[in-house]
N, C-alpha and C positions, 0 to 999 in steps of 0.2 A: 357129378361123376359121369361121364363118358363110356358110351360101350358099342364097340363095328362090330361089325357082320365080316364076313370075307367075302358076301360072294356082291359083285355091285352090279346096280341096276340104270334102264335107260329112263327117263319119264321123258312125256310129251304134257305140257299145257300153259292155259294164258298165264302169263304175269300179270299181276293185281297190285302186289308192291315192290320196290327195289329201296334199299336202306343206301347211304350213302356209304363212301369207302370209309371205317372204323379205324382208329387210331388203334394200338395196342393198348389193354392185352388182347383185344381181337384180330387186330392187321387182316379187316378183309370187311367184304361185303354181305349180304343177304339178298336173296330174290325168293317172292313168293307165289307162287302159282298153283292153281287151282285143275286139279284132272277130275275126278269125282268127292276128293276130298282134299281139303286144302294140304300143300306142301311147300317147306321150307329149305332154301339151299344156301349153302354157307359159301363163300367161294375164299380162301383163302392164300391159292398160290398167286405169288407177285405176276406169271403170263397174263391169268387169265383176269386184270382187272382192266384191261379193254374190254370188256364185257361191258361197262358200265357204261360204254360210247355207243352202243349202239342197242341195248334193252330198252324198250321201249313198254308200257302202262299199255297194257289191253291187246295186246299182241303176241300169237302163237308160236312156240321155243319147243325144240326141243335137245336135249342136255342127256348126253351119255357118259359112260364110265363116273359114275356117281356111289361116291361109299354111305349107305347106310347107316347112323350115327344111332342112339338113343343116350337119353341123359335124364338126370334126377336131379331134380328141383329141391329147395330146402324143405319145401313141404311135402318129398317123398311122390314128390307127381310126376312122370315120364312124360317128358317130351319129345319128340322125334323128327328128324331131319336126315338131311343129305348132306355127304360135302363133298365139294368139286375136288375130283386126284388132278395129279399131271394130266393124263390122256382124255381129262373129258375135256366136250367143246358142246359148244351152243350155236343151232343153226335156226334159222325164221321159217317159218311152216306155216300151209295154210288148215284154218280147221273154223267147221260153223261152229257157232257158237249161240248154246239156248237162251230164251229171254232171261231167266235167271241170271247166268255168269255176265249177259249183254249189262244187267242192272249193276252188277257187283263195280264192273269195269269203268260205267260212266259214272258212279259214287266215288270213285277214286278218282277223279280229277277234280280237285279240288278248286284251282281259280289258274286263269290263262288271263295275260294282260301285259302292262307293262308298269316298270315300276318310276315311280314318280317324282321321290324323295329319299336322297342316302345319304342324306346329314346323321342320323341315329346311327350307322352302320356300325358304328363302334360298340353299340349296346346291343348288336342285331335285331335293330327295328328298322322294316321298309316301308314306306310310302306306298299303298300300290292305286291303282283305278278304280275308281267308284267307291272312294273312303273307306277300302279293305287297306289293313295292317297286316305284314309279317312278322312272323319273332322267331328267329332259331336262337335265339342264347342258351338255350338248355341244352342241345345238343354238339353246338360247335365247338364246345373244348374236346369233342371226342370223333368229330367228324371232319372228314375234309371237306366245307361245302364253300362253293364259291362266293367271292365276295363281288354283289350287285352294286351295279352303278346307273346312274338316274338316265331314263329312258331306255333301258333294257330290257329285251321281250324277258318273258317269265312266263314258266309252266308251273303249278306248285300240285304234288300228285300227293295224298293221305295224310291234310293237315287236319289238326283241332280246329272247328271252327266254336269260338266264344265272343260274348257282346258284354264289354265293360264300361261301363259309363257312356254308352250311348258310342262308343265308338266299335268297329269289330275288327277282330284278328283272327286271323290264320298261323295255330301253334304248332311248327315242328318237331316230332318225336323220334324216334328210332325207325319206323317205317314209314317216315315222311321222305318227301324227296323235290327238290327244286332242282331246276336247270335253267341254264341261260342261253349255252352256245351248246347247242348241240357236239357229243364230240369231246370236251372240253371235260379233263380230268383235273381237277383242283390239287392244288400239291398239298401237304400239310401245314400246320402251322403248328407252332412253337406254344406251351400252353402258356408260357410266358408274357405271351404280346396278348394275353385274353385282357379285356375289360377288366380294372378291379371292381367295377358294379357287379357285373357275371360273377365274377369271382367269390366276390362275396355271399351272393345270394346262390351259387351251388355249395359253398360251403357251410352256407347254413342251411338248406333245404329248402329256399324259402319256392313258393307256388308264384303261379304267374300274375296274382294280383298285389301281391307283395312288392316282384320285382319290377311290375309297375309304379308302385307306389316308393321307391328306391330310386327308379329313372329319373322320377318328378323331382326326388331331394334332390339327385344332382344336377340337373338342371339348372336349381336355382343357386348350388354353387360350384356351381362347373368351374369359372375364373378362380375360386377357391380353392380346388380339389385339385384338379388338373395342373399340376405345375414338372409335365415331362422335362420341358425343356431346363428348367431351374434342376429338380432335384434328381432328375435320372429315373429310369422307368419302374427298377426294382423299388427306389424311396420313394417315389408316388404311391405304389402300390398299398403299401403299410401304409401310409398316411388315410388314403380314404378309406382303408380294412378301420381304423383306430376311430376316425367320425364315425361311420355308420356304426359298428360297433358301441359305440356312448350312446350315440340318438337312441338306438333301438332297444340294448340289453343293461344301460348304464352301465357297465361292465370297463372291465382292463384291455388290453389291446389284443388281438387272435395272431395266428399265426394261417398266413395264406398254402401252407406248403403242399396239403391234400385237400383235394374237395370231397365232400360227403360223396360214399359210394351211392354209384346210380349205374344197373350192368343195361345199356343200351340191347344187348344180345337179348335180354331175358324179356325185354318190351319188345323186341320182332318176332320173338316167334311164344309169346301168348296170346293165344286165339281171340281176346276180349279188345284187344288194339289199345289198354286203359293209358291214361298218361298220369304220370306223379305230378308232372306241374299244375294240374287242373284241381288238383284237390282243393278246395274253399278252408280256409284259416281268415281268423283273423289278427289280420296287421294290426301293430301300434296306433292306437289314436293320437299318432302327435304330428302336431305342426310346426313345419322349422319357419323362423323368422327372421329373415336378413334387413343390414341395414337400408336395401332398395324398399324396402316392405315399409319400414320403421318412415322413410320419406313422401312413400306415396297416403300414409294415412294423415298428411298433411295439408293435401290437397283436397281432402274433404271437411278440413274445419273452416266454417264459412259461420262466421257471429261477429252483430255489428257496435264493437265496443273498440275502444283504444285499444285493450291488452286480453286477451283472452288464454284459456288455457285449455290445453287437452291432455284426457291422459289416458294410457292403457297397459295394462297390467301382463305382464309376461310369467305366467304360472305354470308350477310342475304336474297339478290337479287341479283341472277345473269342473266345468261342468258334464257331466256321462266321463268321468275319469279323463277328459279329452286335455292333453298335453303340451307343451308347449315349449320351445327352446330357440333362443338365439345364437345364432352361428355365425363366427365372426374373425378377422385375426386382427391382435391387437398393435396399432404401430403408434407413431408421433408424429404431428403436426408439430412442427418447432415456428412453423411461422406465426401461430394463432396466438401463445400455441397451447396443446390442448392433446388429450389421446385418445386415439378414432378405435373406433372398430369398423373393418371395412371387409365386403365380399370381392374385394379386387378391382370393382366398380365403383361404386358410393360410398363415401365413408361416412359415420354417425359419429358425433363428441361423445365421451364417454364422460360422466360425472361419479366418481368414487364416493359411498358413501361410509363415513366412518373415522374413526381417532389416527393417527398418525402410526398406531404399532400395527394396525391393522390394514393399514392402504399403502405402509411402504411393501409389503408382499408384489405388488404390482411390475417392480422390478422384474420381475422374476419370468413375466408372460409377453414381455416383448417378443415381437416378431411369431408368435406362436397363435395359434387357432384354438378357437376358445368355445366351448357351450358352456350359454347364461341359462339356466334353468330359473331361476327369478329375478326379477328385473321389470324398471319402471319405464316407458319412451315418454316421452313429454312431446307436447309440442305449444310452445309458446308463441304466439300470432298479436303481432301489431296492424292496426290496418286503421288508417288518417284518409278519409275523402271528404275533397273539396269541388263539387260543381263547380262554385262559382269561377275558383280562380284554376279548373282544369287540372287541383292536384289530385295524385292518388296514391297512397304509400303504403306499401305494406312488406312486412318483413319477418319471417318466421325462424324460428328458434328450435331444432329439433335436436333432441339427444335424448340419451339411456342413464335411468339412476340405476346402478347396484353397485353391489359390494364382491370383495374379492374371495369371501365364503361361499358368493356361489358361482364364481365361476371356475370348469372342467380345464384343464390342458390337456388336449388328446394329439399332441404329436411329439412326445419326448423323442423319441427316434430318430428328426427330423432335425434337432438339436446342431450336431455336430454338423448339417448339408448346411443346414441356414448361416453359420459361423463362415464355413468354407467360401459359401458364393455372395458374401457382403449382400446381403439381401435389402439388410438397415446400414445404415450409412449412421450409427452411434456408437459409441464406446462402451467398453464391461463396465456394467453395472455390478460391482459386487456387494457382497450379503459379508463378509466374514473377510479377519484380517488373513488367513493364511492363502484365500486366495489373491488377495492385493498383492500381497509382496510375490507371488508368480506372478502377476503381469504388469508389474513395473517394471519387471527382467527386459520385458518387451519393449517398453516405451521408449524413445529415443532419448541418448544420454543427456543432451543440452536444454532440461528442463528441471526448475525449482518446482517444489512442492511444501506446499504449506495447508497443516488440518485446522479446523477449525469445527465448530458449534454452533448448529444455527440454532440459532434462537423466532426469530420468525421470517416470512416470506411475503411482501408485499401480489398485491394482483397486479398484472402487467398493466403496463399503461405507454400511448404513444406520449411522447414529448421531442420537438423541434422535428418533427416527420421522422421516428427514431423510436421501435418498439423497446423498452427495457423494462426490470422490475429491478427492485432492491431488496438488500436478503440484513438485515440485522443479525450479526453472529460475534461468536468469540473468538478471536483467535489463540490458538492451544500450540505454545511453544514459536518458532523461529524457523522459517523456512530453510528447506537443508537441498542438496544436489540430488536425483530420481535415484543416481549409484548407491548412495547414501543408505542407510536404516531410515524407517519412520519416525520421526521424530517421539518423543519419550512425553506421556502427560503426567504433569505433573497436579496436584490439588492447588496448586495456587489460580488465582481469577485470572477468566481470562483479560485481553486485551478486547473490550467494545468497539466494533468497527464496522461502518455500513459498507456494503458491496454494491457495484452496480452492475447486472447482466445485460448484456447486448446481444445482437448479432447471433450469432452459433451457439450461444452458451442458453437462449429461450428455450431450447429445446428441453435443458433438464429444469424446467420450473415446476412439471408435475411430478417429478422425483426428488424435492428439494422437503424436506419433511422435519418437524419441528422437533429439538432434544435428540437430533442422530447429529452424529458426527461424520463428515466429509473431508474427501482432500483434493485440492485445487491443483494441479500442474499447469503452469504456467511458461512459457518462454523464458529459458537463463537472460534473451537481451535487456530483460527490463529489472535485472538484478536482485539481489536481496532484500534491498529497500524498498521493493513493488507497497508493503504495505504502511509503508511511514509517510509516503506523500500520498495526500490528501487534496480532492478534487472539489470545490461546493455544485450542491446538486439545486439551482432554481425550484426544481419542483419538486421540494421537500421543504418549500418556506416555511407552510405552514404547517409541518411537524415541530416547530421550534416549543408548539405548548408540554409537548413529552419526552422531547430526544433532547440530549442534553448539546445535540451537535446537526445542524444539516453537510455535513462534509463526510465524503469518505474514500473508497478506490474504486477506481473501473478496472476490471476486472479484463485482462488483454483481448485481442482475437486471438484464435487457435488455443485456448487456453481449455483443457477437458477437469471433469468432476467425478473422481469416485466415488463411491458409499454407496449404502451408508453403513456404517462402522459404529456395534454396539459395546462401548466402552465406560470402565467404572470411574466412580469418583469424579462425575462433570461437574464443574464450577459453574456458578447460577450467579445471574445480577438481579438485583429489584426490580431495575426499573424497567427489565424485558417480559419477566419471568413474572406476569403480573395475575393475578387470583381470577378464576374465572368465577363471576358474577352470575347468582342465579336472579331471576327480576326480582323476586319478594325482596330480594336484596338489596338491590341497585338505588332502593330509595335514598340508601346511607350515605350515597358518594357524593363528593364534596362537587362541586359546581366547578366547571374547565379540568375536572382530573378523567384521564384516560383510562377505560378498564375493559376486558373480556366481559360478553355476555353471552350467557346459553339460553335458551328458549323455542317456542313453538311460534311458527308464523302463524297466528290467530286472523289477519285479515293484507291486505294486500293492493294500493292502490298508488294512483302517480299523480303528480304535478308538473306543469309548466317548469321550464326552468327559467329563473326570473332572468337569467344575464348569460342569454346564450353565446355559445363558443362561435367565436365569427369565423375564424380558419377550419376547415371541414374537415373528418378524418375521411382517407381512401378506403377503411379498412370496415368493411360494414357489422365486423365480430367487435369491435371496439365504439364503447359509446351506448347509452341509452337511446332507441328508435325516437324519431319527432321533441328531440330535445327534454326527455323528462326526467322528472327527481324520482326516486320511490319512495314510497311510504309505506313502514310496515308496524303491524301491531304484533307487539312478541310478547307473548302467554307464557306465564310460570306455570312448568311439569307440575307442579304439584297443587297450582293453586289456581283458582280464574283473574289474580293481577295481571295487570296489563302495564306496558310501556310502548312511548311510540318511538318508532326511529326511521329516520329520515337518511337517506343515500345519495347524495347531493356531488355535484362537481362529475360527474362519471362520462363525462364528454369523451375523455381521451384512454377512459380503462376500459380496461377489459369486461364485456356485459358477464353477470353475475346469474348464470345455470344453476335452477333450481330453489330457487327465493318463491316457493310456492305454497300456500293455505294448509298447512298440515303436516309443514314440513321441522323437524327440530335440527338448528342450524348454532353458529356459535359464530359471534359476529365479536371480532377482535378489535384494539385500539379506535375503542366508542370516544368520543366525549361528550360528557353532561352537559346539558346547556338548559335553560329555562326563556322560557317566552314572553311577551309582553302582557300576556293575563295571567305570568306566575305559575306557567304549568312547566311540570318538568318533563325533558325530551332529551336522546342519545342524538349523536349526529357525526356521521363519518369524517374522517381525518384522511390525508393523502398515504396513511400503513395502513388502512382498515382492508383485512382479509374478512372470506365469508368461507366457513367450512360447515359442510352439509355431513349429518351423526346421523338422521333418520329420512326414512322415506315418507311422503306423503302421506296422510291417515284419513284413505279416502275406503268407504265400505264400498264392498264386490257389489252391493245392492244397486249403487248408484253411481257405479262406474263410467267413464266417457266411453270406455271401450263400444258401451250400448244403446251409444247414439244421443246420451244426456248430458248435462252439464250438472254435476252433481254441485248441490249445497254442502260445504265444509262441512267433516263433521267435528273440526278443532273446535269447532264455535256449537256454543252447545243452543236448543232452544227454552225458551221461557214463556212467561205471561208478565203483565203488569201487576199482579195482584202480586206475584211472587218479585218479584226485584221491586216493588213498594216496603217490602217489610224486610228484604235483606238488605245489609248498608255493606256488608266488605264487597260486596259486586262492580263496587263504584269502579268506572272507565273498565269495565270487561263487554265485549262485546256478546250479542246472545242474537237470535231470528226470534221474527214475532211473526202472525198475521194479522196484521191490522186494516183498521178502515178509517180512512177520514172523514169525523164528521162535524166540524168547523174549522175556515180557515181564517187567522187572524191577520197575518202579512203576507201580502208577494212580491218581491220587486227585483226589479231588473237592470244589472248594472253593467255595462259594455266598456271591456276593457281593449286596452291596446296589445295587439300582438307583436310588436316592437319592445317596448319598455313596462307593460303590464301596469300603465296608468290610467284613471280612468277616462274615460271618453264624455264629453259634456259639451252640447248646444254645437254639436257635428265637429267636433276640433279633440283633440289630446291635450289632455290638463298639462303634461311635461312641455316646462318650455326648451323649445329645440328641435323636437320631434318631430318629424318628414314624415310618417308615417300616412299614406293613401289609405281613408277608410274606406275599404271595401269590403274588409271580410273582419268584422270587430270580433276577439274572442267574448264570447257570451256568458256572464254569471251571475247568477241568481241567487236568491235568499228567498226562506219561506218558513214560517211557522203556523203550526196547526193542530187541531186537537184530534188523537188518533183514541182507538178503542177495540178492544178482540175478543170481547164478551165476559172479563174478568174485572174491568176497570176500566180509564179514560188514563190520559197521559198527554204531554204537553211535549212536542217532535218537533226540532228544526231539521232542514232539509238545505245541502248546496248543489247549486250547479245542473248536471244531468241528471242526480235522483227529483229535481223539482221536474226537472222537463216529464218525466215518466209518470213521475206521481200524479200531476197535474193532469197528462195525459194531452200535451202538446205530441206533435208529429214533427220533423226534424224540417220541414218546409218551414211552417206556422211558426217553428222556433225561430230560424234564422230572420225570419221577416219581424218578428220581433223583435229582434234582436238589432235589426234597422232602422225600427221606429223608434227604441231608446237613446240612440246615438242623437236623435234630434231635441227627444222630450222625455222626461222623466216618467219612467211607466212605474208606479206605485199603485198597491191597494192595500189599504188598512181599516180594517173592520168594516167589511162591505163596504167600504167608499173608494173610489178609483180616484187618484190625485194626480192633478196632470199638470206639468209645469209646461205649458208647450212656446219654443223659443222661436218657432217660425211657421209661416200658414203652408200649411199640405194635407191632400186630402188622405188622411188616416184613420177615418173617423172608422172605417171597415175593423180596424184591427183594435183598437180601441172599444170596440163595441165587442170581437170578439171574445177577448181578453176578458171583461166585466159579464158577457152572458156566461164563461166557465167559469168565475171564482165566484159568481153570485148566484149559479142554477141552484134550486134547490134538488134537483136532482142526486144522487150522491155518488161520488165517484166508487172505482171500482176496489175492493180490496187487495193489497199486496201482499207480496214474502219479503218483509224488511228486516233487513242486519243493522243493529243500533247499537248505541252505547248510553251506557247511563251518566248522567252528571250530578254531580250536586244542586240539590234546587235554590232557587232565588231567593232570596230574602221579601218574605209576603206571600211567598207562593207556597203551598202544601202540594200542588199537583207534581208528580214524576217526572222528569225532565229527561226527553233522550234526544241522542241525535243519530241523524239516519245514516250509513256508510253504505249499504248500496239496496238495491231495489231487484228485485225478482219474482218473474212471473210466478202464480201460486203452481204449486203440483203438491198435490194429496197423499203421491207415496213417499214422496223425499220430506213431507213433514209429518209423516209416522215415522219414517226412519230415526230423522231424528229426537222427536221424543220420547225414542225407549231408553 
């Protein structure tokens, strides 16, 4: 409340502070000046704000026809001040001035210099001289202050001065004041054109380490946030109100229309000068994580193995409650193809985990901005060096496991802009029939439609330079005119028919979902009959064991796909719709029959491919790296059976995200095969899909995020005393720590890396072979007696686990691995047996080889993942074999023994 005097007075004294010109509901300035006790002037007629051109900080005024004011505070406290009428004016006077006021006056100039940097200007942060920072964001939605540009003098009179992370600023309040051009009155601005970062953080109150901590998120999604030019300034605004908003309160979206009250007046003329933005809170413990983020943690895994794996873990709690979210919008790669999350810059693949009812939701968040609050990055790293012959290869694999439970859509608003400015270049995806039949209205009239049933979706694959996949489906009724009704389902079977996708139609391979029904519009010129001729497809020869047909249609260009459409009474065939196989299962299948399997990847490892693909693909997303097979061991959920499966031929498919140690996956149209020692084995067919149901079951303990390569904990640990006296264990893999302490064979047998035959008295056994030995692939065999304080056990060993075990070094190997190509390197029961076919002096390596297999020295013990087999006939001792070799660590093998 307000209360004048009538009679008005003249004051004479220095100004100490000048507030800038106040927007309404103040519409004026402030100056405060010091006579024997401080006083406050309000100036509010529109003459007198050329006043503000020429006040000057620490300089004698004197100001007449001035009213008398007094006012109450909410806490009943009187404050008192002056305000300028019409008839008063301000003239410059001289007057001494005592050390005291001398002190007050040079306290008030806060920093002179010039400013450096006015890339932030939009957040009101300046750059100034000598690694000082400015910040007016708190007061400029309420002040007219000028907007700085890079190398402009700068005066800054009664700023905050604070030091935040080593850096310092200068914080503008209500009786701060900067100037640039002398002279120079700022016009107002529009609260409108404020920053929605400002924005946000005056509307929620937040302090100035907050709205620090605000600038840095958007920083890192500025190309995300910032979309003026796309959605218009007002749907920007909402957009990043809706992000920050999630990141920080998980919360529903705000509304920007008021900022939190802050009376700028009520901070000029309380004598204490305190600022609200300084108050200490604290911000959120969370960190946002973009996909530039998710790629650069790739460039730190450096491990020298063919395939290696990294992981880190994207949580909503972690350690000191510290938080964690990915931010991202989700779009389509149709050339790959695959769906990214990207900050506008870097995209990351996305791998979906989960059953078909629950990953076709995904539909739903194209083109929209997403927070993942839980979520897996992978990074999978192949890395092949060769000295000798100058190669070096390496190729990384980086993307995100989750599920679409957890991820946020915070830009519903943003909906109906993104539709308007064709942002995605894809067709409605819809969820339900009643919005179909709205936008066939649309569609153009000279197009057939025909529904159909997928029954399943191959993995893309190139063929004759030509990305396509094929879709196994039913077709449901008789393609009709777009004019037309949708066609009517009836219960009777459908019509079995393969599809081939090409070209523009890739794009919906990650929207193509098993048991939903879709509908195809296709071009009227290719008539009714589009699905009675039939096309044979070469590369589906070898589906001829399960498909009762390799022929089907290609599927036009321009040709779009709606769905997916949940409808009753679907007709089922046998021979699609086939029983998903748990392993304790699988044992029952008949030999060459195709079947669904579910399980855990218990172990994880590759082979040569014996008969590589001579035409090269361009496409480096397509193809197993350095020509290999996979091999994986899949673990029954409920039991420790094991089966092995082999992923062969994958030269021209699409590489297979998320085939990792811990992962539970479900590996479609397997077939059974059996080996030459009668073991039985699954092995992919040219329909084998891979769908990923769980994430990795790796403990927080021994996370990569922490700089380890953790030991699976799918694979459980043991001793020999205990898998001696269990028998269902058989072929389950388990870790041990063993020691060797007898070796009974080692030998060394140098194959061709052309034909994979072996190499003997310096020539390749295959006749025909051209093949230049220079660089023989190197394999080994080794049997030995291992022991870990519980018992003894009797270990073979191939390949790189001998090289380790043994404790060669990757020189000493290759060199050996040159001397076999001439002469048979054997030892068997301490005897070195040397078949040697030509004289050279190798007696160095020969000698070396016999002083390691014959030291009595003993070598060192390892962390070995084995498998059990059945034992030999004569033999009572434990038989295992070794599948890979790792250095010992003490707390990954408590981990795993509890």
């Amino acid at each position: 409340m307000e209360k004048r005097k009538c009679r008005r007075v003249n004051v004479k004294g220095v100004v100490v502070a000048v507030s800038h010109l106040l927007l309404p509901p103040v519409a004026g300035f402030f100056v405060k000046i010091i006579i024997s006790q401080p006083l406050c002037i309000r100036v509010r007629i529109k003459e007198h704000f050329q006043w503000l051109s020429f006040l000057k900080v620490g300089v004698t005024y004197r100001f007449s026809q001035l009213d008398p004011v007094k006012i109450t505070s909410g806490a009943e406290e009187e404050v008192q001040f002056v305000d300028a009428s019409a008839d008063s004016t301000a003239q410059e006077c001289q007057l001494a001035l005592p050390k005291s006021l001398q002190d007050i006056v040079i306290s008030a100039l806060s920093y002179q210099g010039t400013v450096t940097d006015d890339s932030l200007s939009s957040l009101g942060l300046y750059q100034l001289e000598k690694g000082f920072m400015l910040c007016t964001s708190f007061i400029a939605h309420k002040a007219c202050i000028e907007t700085f540009k890079c190398l402009d003098p700068i005066i800054v009179y009664n700023a905050h001065y604070t030091k935040t992370n080593g850096s310092k600023y200068y914080i503008m309040c209500a009786r701060s004041h900067a100037v640039s051009q002398p002279g120079n009155l700022p016009t107002s601005k529009d609260s409108s054109t404020l920053h929605p970062v400002i924005a946000f953080a005056l509307e929620k109150g937040l302090c100035f380490d907050e709205l620090l901590w605000l600038t840095t998120i958007f920083s890192k999604l500025k190309k995300l946030l910032d979309q003026k030019q796309i959605q218009g300034n007002e749907t920007n605004r909402k957009h990043v109100f809706e992000v920050l908003n999630h990141l920080l309160f998980n919360g529903p979206s705000v509304s920007d229309s008021s900022f939190k009250s802050r009376s700028l007046m009520k901070e000029f003329l309380l004598n204490d000068h305190g600022c609200p933005s300084l108050v200490a809170r604290n911000h959120p413990n969370l960190v946002v994580i973009t996909s530039k983020d998710c790629h650069d943690w790739s460039k730190t895994t450096t491990y020298e193995k063919l395939w290696f794996y990294n992981l880190h873990h994207i949580i909503d709690k972690g350690k000191v409650d510290r938080k964690q979210a990915l931010v991202g919008r989700l779009n389509v790669e149709g050339e790959i193809p695959r769906l990214v999350l990207s900050d506008e810059e870097t995209p990351i693949c996305c791998v979906f985990i989960g059953d078909s009812g629950c990953c076709s939701q995904i539909t739903q968040y194209i083109g929209k901005t997403l927070i993942v609050r839980k979520a897996t990055v992978v990074v999978e790293q192949f890395k092949l060096s060769n000295a000798a012959k100058g190669i070096h290869f390496e190729k990384d694999y980086v993307y995100v496991l989750l599920s679409p439970i957890d991820m946020y859509p915070v830009c519903s608003s943003l909906e109906n802009a993104a539709e308007s400015s064709n942002v995605l270049d894809f067709p409605n995806i819809m969820n339900d029939g009643e919005s179909h039949n709205s936008a066939v209205q649309n569609v153009q009239r000279d197009f057939f439609s025909q529904r159909l049933l997928i029954n399943h979706v191959s993995t893309p694959v190139i063929y004759d330079n030509e990305k396509q996949f094929y879709c196994l489906v039913s077709l449901l009724g008789q393609p009709v005119e777009s004019t037309n009704a949708a066609t009517e389902i009836s219960n009777e079977k459908g019509r079995l028919c393969l599809l081939c996708m090409k070209k523009n139609l890739l794009k919906y391979h990650p929207f193509l979902f098993e048991n939903r029904v879709y509908e195809i519009k296709y071009p009227s010129s290719y008539g009714i009959q589009l699905f009675n001729k039939r096309t044979n497809f070469p590369a589906l020869a070898s589906g001829a064991v399960f498909l009762p047909f390799t022929s089907g249609v290609i599927i036009p260009f321009g040709s779009s796909i709606l769905g997916p459409f949940t409808l009753p009474n679907l007709p089922s065939d046998s021979i699609i719709n086939k029983e998903i196989y748990r392993i304790r299962d699988a044992k029952d299948v008949e030999f060459h029959d195709v079947i669904h399997l579910q399980g855990i990847v218990a172990f994880r490892s590759h082979q040569d491919t014996k008969y590589p693909r001579k035409r090269k693909i361009n496409d480096d997303n397509y193809g197993i790296p350095v020509e290999q097979n996979i091999i994986l061991e899949l673990r029954d959920e409920e039991s420790d059976e094991t089966i092995r499966i082999y992923l062969i031929a994958y030269a021209g498919k699409l590489y297979p995200l998320g085939l990792l140690p811990g992962s539970r996956v479900c590996l479609k149209f397997m077939e059974k095969k059996v080996s030459a020692n009668n073991k039985h084995f699954y092995q992919s067919t040219c329909f084998t899909s891979v769908k990923l149901l769980g994430n990795p079951e790796v403990s927080p303990k021994s996370s990569i995020s922490e700089g380890k390569q953790s030991l699976d904990s799918s694979k459980r640990h043991s001793f020999i005393a205990n898998e001696a006296k269990v028998s269902c264990n058989l072929y389950s893999p388990f870790w041990g720590i063993f020691s060797i302490t007898k070796i009974w064979k080692f030998e060394v047998l140098p194959r061709c890396r052309t034909c994979n035959s072996l190499i003997q008295y310096g020539r390749c056994t295959y006749v025909g072979c051209s093949y230049i030995l220079r660089d023989p692939l190197i394999t080994a065999n080794a049997n030995f007696l291992v022991e870990d304080g519980s018992g003894e056990a009797y270990m073979s060993a191939k390949d790189e686990n001998v090289r380790k075990i043994l404790g060669f070094c990757e020189s000493g190997w290759k060199e050996l691995g040159m001397v076999s190509t001439k002469k048979r390197v054997l030892f068997d029961k301490r005897k070195c047996v040397e078949q040697q076919s030509s004289e050279g002096n190798d007696k160095s390596i020969d000698q070396i080889v016999f002083n390691r297999l014959c030291s009595q020295v003993e070598l060192k013990p390892w962390h070995i993942l084995c498998r059990k087999f059945p034992n030999e006939e004569g033999r009572d001792m434990l038989s295992l074999f070794c599948l890979d070799v790792e250095e010992i660590d003490l707390e990954r093998a408590e981990l795993l023994t509890q």
